[in-house]
C-alpha positions in Angstrom: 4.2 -28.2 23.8 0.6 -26.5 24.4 -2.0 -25.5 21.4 -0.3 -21.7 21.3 2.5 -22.6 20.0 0.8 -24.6 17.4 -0.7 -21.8 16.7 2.4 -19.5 16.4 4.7 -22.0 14.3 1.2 -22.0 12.2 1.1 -18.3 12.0 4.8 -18.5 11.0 4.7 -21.0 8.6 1.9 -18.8 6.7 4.3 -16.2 6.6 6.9 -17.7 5.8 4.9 -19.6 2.7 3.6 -15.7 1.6 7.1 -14.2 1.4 8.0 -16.4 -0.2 5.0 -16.3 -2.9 6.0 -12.5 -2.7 9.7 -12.9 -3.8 9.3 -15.8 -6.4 6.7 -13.6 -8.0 8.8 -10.0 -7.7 11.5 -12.3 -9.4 9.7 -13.3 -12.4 7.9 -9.9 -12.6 11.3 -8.2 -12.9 12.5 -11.1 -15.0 9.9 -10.4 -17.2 10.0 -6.7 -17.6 14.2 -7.1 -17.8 13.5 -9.6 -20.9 11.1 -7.6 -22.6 13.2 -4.6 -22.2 16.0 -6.6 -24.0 13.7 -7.4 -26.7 12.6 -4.2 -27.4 16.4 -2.7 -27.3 17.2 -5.7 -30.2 14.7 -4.6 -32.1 15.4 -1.1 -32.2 19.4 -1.9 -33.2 18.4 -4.7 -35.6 15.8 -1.6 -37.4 13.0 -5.0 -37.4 10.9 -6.9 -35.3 12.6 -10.6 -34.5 9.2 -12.2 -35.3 9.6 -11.0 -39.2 
């Protein structure tokens, strides 16, 4: 094995390691938004906030 393809399983291990960074935080985003949006729907049937 020669240093370029150090250098390319480097390059792909970087992008690998972003994607993923991209997805887990797309995930948590959405989670996020999908929890608040629950939140706000259970407050509007319940006619209160759940923190009274």
């Amino acid at each position: 094995m020669n240093e370029g393809d150090d250098a390319d399983d480097t390059a792909i291990v970087i992008a690998l390691a972003a994607g993923g960074m991209l997805v887990v935080g797309g995930v948590s985003g959405m989670t996020a938004w999908y929890l608040r949006r629950l939140r706000l729907d259970a407050r509007e049937v319940l006619g209160s906030s759940p923190d009274e």
